[in-house]
N, C-alpha and C positions, 0 to 999 in steps of 0.2 A: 468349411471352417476357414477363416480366415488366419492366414500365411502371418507368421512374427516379423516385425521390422527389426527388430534384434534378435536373431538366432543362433548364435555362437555362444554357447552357456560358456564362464570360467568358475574356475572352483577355488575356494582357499580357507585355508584351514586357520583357525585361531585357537587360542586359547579364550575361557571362560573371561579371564581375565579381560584380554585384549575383547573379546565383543561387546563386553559392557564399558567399555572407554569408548568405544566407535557409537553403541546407541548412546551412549551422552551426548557425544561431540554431533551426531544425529540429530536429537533432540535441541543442542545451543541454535545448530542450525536450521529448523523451526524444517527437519524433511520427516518425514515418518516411513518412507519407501528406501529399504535398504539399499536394492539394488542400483538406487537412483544416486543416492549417496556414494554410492564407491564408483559408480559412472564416473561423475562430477568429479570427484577428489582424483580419479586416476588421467580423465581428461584434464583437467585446468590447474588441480596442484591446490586448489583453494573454493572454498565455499563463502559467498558473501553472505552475512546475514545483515541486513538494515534493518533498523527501529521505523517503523511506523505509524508511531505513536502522533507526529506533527500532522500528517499526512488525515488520520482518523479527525482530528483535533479539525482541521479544515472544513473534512467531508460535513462534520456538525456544523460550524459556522454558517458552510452553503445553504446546509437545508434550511437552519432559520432564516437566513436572507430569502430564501424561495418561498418558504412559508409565507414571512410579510409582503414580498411584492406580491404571491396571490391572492394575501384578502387585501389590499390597497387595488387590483386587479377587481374584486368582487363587488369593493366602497365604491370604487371610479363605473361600475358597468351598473350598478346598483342606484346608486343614487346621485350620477352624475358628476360627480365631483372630486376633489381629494384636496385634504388640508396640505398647504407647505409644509408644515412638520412632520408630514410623514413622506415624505418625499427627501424632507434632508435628512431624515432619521435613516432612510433606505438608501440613501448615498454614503453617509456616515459608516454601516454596515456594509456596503458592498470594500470601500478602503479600509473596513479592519481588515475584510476578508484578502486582497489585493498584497496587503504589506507581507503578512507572514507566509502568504504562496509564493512570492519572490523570492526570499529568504529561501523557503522551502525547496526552489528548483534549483537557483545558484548552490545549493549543498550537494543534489543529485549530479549536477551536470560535472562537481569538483570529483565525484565517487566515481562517474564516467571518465574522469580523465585519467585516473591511476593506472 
């Protein structure tokens, strides 16, 4: 059987009260592992929770910009060729993509600096 990396149990007693404030405050913090949560909150004092709503919003953008440059990938190996408009249409898409992932890291890199 493999040895625990954490083997030092603690114990602590709450009221009903108090553990349903903790599985909230759990929950805002998007953990579902108790023990992980009172880890956290006893080492660092604080639980960040980020929105990654920009981040998801991205990942879609990428995929469609992947999507179109492989069938412009498929037209060009296919039949040779490729019209200019779809080459500025897929420039065009790559700097939607570009602007709001700048934005997106310069906000992460200010959340790293706190």
């Amino acid at each position: 059987m493999k040895k625990r990396v954490r083997d030092v149990p603690i114990y602590v007693w709450v009221r009903p009260d108090e553990l349903e404030a903790i599985r909230e405050r759990m929950a805002q913090a998007g953990i579902r592992n108790l023990s992980a949560y009172i880890r956290k909150m006893a080492l660092t004092g604080y639980v960040l929770n980020v929105d990654l709503s920009p981040v998801q919003e991205l990942v879609s953008l990428q995929r469609r910009c992947s999507n179109n440059l492989n069938q412009v990938a498929i037209q060009a190996n296919t039949y040779g060729g490729i019209y200019p408009e779809e080459i500025k249409a897929l420039q065009k898409d790559y700097a939607d993509l570009w602007g709001p992932l700048s934005d997106l890291l310069e906000n992460l890199s200010a959340i790293v600096k706190l």
